[in-house]
C-alpha positions in Angstrom: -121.2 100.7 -72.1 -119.9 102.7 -69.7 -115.8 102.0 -68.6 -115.1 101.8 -65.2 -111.2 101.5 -63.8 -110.0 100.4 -60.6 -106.9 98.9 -59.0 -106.0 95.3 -59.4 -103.6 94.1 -55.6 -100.6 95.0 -57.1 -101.8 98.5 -57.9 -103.0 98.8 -54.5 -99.6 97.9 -53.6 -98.2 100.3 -55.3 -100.8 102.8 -54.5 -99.1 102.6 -50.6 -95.6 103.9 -51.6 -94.8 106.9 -50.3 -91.8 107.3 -52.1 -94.4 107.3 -55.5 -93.4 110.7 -57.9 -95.9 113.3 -58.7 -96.4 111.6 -62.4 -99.5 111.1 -64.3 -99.7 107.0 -63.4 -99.0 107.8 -60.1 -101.7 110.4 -59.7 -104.4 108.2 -61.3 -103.6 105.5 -59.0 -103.6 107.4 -55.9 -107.2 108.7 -57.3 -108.0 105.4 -57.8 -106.9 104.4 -54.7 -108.8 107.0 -52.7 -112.0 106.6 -55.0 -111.7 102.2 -55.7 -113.0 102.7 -59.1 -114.1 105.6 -61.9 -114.6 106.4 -65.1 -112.2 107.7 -67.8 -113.7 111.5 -67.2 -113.6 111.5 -64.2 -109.9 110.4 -64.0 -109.6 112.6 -66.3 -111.0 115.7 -64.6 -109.4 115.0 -61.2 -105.9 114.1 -62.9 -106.0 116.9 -64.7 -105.4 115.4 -68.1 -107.3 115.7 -72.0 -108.9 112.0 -73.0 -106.3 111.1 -74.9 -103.7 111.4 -72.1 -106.0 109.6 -69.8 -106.4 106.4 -72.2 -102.7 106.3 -72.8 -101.5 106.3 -69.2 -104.6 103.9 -68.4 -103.4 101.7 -71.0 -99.8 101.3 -69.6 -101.2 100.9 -66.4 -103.6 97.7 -67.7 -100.5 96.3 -69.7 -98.2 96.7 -66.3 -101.1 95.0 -64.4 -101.9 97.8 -62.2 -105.2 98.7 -63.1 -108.2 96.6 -64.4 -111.0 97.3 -66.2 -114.4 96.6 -64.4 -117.9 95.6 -65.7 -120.3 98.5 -66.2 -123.5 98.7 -67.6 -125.3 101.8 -69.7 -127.5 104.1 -67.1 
């Protein structure tokens, strides 16, 4: 199953601040923002982060209810 991310309202929200630092979170929801939803690699590749840096900052951001997981299916 293929995992697909996007921005829950307050992360679009949030996504509008301009006053927003230049910080991994920030950047992967201004991506998301400009994109509405991706997958971890490709996060990954635009953010500019390993894996293992993406799933932890995507897993703060689902626990601060920022970002929500959407359905995907296997192509």
């Amino acid at each position: 199953m293929i995992e697909v991310y996007g921005l829950t309202v307050r992360g679009r929200r949030l996504a509008r601040n301009p006053k927003n630092p230049d910080t991994p979170p920030y950047r992967v929801v201004h991506f998301l923002d400009k994109v509405r939803s991706a997958t971890k690699e490709t996060i990954s590749s635009y953010c500019g982060m390993n894996p293992v840096q993406t799933a932890v900052v995507l897993r703060a951001l689902k626990a601060r209810n920022i970002v929500a997981e959407e359905a995907g299916d296997n192509v």
